[in-house]
C-alpha positions as CSV (number, residue, x, y, z in Angstrom):
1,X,0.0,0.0,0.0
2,X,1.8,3.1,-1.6
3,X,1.0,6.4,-0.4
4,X,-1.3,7.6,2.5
5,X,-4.9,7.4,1.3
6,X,-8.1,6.2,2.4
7,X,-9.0,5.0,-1.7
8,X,-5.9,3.0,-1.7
9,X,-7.1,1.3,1.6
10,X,-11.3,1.1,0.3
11,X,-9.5,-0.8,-3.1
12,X,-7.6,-2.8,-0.9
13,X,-9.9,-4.1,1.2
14,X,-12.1,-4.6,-1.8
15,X,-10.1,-6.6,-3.9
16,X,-8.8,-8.5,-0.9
17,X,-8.3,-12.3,-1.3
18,X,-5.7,-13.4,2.1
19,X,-8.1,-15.3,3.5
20,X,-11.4,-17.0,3.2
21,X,-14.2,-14.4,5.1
22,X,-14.6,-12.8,1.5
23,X,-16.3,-15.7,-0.3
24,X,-18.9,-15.4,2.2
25,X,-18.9,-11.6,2.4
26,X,-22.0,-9.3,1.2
27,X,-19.7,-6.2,1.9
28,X,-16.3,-5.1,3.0
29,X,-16.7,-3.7,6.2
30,X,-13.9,-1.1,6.7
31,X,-14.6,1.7,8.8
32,X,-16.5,5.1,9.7
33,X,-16.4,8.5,11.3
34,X,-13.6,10.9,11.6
35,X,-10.9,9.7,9.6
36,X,-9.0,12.8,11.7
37,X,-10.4,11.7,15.0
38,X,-8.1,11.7,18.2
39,X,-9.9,8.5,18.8
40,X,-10.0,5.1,17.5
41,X,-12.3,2.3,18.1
42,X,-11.4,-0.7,17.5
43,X,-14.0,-3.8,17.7
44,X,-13.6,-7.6,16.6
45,X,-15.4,-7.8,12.9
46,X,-18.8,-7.1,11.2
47,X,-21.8,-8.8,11.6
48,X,-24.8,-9.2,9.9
49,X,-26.6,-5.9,9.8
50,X,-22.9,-4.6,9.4
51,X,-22.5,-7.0,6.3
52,X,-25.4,-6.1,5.0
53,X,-25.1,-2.5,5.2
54,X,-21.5,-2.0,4.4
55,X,-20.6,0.0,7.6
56,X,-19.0,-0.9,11.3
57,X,-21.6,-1.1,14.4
58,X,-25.0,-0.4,12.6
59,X,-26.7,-3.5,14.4
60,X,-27.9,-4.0,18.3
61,X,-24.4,-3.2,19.7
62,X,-23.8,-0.2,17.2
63,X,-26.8,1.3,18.5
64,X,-25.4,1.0,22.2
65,X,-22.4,1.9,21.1
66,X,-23.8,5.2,19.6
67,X,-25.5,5.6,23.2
68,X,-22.4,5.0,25.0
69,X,-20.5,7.6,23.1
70,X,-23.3,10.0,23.5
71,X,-23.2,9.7,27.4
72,X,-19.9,10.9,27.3
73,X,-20.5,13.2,24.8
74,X,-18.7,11.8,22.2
75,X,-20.1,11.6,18.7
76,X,-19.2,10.0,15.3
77,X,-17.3,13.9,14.5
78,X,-15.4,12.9,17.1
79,X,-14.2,8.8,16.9
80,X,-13.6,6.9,14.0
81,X,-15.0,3.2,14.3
82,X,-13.3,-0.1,12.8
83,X,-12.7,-3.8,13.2
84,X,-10.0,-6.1,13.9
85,X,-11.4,-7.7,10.5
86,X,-13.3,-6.7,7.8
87,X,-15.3,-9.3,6.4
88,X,-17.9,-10.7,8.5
89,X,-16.9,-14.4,10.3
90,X,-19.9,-16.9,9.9
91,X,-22.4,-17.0,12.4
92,X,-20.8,-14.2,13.9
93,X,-18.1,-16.4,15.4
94,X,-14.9,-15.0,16.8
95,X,-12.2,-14.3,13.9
96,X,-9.7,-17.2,13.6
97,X,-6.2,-16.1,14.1
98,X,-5.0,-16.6,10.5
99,X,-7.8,-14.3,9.4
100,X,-7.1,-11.6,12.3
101,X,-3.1,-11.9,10.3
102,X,-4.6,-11.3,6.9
103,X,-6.3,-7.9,7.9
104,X,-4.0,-6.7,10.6
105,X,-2.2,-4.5,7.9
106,X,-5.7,-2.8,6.8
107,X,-6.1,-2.0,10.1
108,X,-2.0,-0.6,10.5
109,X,-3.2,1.4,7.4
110,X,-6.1,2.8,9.2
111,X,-3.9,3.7,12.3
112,X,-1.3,5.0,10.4
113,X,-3.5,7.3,8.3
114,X,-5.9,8.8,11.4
115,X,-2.9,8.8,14.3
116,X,-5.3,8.4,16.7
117,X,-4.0,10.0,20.4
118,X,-6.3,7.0,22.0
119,X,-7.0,3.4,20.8
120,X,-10.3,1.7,22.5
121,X,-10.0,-1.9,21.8
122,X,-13.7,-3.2,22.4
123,X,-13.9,-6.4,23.4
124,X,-11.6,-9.6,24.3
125,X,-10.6,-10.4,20.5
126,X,-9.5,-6.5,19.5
127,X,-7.0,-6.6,22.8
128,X,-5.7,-9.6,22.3
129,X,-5.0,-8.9,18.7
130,X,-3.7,-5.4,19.7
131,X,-2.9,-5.1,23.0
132,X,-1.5,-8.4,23.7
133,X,-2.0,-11.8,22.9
134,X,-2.4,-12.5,26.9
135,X,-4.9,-9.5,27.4
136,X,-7.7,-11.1,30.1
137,X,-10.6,-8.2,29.7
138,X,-12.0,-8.7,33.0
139,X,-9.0,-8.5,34.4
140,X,-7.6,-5.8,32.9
141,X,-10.1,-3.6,30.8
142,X,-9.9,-0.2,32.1
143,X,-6.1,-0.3,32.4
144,X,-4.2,2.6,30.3
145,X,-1.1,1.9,28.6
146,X,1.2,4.2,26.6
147,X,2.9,3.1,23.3
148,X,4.3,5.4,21.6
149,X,2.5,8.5,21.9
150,X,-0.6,6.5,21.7
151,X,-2.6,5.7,24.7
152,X,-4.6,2.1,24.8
153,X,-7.6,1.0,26.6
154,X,-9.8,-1.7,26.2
155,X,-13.5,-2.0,27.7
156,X,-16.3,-4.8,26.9
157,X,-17.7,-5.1,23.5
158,X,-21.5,-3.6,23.4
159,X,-22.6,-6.9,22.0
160,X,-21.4,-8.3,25.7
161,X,-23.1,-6.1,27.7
162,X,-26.6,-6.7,26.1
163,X,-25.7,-10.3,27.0
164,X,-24.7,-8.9,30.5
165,X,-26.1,-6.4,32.0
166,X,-23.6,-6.4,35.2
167,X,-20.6,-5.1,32.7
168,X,-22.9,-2.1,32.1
169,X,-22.0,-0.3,34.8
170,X,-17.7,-1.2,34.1
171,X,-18.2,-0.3,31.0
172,X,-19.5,3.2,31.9
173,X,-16.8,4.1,34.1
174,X,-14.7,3.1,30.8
175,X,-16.3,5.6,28.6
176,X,-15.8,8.2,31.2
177,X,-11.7,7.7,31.5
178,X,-11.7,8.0,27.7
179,X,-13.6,10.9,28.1
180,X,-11.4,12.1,30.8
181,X,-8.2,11.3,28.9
182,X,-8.8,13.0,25.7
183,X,-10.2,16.1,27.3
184,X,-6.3,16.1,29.5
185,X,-4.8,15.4,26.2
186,X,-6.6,18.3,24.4
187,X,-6.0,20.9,27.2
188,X,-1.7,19.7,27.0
189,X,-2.2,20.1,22.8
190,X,-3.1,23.7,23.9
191,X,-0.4,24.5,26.4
């Protein structure tokens, strides 16, 4: 992938053959919002409504999502919203690790054309794949790290917290730090 642009990532995607998701695919599933946000999240793949429609986090847990970001004030202005993968696993079923390898460049791509300030891996397979490969989310979700210049969190996946309603309230306190962190990260951008 020559050259910084968002095309040469859509044809990329498009065209892409590494592993087998696409035979099933309806869509490519590669992102949306702020390609100039200060903040990226970052969930496991599409499923079906996403599939269908073409875009990241338009079913169920999109819609919580959407609420979740809206409780903190956050909008689609100012996130941009991806997947580990971009082609929609069967059934919904978590992304094997030789298809998570076949996209992880797409989503380097992404990264490297937003530079996001904060990375919100949501769920168990984006923070395993990105944070690291022993990442335990109940463990650790919530926990800030710092990688070069970028600061990583990861919180519960909506689609597990309208399968659990206890995370709800973790989850919350999630979406606050962010909140909390890019607002301290704004007011140093101004000093």
């Amino acid at each position: 992938m020559m050259g910084k642009s968002w095309d040469i990532l859509e044809g990329a995607c498009q065209h892409c053959r590494r592993c087998r998701l696409w035979e099933m695919r309806t869509h490519v599933v590669v992102g949306k919002g702020n390609p100039n946000a200060d903040i990226l999240f970052v969930g496991e793949g599409p499923g079906q409504q996403e599939d269908l429609q073409g875009v990241p986090f338009v079913g169920p847990a999109g819609q919580l999502l959407d609420k979740m970001l809206a409780s903190v004030g956050l909008t689609l202005d100012d996130v941009y919203i991806t997947n580990v993968v971009k082609c929609r696993p069967p059934g919904n079923r978590d992304p094997h690790d030789d298809e998570k390898a076949a996209c992880l460049n797409y989503l380097r791509y992404q990264f490297s054309l937003i530079h996001p300030k904060i990375l919100v891996c949501l769920g168990r397979i984006a923070a395993t794949t990105i944070i690291s490969p022993d990442f335990r989310i109940t463990r650790e979700r919530g926990q800030w790290q710092e990688r070069k210049g970028c600061w990583m969190i990861a919180t519960y996946h909506p689609s597990a917290l309208l399968r659990d309603e206890t995370k709800k309230r973790p989850a919350w306190e999630d979406m606050q730090a962010i909140r909390k962190k890019w607002d301290e990260l704004r007011a140093d951008a101004k000093q």
